[in-house]
N, C-alpha and C positions, 0 to 999 in steps of 0.2 A: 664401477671402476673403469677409469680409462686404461685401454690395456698396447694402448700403441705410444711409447712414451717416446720415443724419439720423434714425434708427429706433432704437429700444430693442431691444436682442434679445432673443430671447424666453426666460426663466434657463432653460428645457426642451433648449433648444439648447445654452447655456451648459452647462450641467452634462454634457451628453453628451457636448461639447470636452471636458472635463477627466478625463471617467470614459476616451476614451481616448488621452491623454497630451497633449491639445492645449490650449494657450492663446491671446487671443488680444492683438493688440498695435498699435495705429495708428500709422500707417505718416506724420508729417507730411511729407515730401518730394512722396509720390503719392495724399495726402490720403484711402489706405482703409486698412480695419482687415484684418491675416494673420493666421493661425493660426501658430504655432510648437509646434515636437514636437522640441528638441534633442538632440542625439548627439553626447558624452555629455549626462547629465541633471547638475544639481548638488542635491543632497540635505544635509539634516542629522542626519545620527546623534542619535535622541533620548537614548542613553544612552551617547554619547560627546561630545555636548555638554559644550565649553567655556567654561569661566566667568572672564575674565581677575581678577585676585585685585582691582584697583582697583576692576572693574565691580561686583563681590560686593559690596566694601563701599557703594558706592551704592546698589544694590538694598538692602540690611540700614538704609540709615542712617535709615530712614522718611521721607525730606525728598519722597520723590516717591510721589504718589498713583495707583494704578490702577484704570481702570475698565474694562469691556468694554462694546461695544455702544451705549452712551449719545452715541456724538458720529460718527455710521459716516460720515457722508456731510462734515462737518467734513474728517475726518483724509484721505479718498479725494480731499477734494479741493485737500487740503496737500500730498497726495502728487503731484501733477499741477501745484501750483503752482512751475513749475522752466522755464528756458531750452528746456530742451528734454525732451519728454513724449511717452508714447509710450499717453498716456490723454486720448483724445477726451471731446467733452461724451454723443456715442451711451453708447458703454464705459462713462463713467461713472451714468450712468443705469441701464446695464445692471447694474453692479454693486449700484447700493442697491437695484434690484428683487430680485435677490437675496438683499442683505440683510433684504427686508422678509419674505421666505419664511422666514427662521434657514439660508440656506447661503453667506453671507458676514459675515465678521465682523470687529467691529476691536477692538486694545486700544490703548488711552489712556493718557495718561501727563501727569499735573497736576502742577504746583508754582505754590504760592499760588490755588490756583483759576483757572490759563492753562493752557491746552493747550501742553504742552513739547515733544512726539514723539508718535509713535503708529504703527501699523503695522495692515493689512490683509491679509484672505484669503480664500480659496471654501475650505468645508469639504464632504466628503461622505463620511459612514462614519469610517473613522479618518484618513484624508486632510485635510490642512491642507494647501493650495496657496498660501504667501505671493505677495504682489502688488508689493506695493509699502509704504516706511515712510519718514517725514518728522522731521525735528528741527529744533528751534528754540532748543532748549537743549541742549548739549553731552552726547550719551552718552543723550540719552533714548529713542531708538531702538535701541539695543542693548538698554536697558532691556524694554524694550517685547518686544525679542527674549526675552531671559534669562525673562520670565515667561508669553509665549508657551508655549515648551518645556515649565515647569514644570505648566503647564496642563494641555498636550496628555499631559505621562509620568499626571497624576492624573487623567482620563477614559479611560487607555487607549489612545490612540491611537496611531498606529504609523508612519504615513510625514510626513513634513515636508519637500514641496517647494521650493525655493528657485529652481529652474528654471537659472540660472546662475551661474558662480561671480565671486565678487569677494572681493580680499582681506580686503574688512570681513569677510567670511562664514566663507574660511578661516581667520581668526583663531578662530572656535566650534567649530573642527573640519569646515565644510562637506567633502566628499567628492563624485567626477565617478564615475557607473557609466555604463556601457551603455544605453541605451533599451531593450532587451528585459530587461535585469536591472531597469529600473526600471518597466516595464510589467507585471513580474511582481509586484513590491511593491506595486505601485497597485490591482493586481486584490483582492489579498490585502488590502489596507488601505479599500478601497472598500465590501469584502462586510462590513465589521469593524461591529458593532449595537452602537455606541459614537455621544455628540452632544458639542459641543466646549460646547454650555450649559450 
């Protein structure tokens, strides 16, 4: 439990939750922030990754612009903008100090020069730990997803956290392992001298 919620954590701390297998998550009921370490884990196969055939042709049609990086604290906080959230104003500060290091990152998703969707994550090594992802426009967070992946196969990178499963996810192919089979791929995907920039 982080018990200083009015506090930024410190990304030193952050990143040593994630290096082993923890996230963390605020709690609005008992207004602090848990760490979470689930069992099973939910994962994405980067080279079983699913592309539903409609999605593809959006991606191809060029009507939707990608960016990374240029809107971090925007899309983190589109993602938080919901009934119910489980991203304090601490966490979220926590997160763009991270970003301001290069080990949180987001991809963007434009139509007509407005932010359509977008999606977030801590990276470290070849680890992509997704967060959280927003839309505003139909399918542009999948969007967001599909070029996520395409990313992380052309830097090399190896694991792609998703933390839990949802049927949006199993539609991609998400998959449930073990926590000791996923804390094996983390170790292995952590030491990986691979950057998602």
């Amino acid at each position: 439990m982080w018990p200083n919620e009015n506090d930024i954590i410190p990304s030193a701390l952050m990143l040593d939750w994630y290096r082993h297998g923890d996230f963390p998550m605020f709690d609005e009921t008992t207004g602090k922030t848990f760490l979470y370490n689930p069992d099973p884990r939910t994962i994405l196969p980067l080279n079983d990754f699913h592309i539903p055939k409609s999605l593809g042709k959006k991606v191809r049609s060029g009507k939707y612009i990608l960016s990374i990086d240029t809107a971090f604290e925007l899309v983190i906080r589109s993602c938080a903008n919901r009934k119910e959230t489980w991203l304090s104003e601490s966490l979220i500060r926590s997160y763009i100090a991270l970003h301001h290091i290069s080990k949180a990152h987001s991809l963007e998703i434009w139509i007509n020069g407005e932010l359509a969707g977008g999606l977030y994550g801590v990276t470290i090594g070849g680890a992509f730990f997704g967060e959280s992802m927003f839309h505003v426009h139909t399918d542009a967070s999948k969007i967001a997803l599909v070029l996520l992946v395409q990313r992380m196969k052309e830097k090399g990178m190896l694991l792609l956290d998703v933390q839990y499963m949802t049927p949006h996810l199993e539609r991609f192919g998400a998959i449930q392992i073990t926590r000791s089979d996923y804390l094996l791929r983390l170790d292995e995907a952590v030491l990986c001298n691979v950057s998602f920039n």
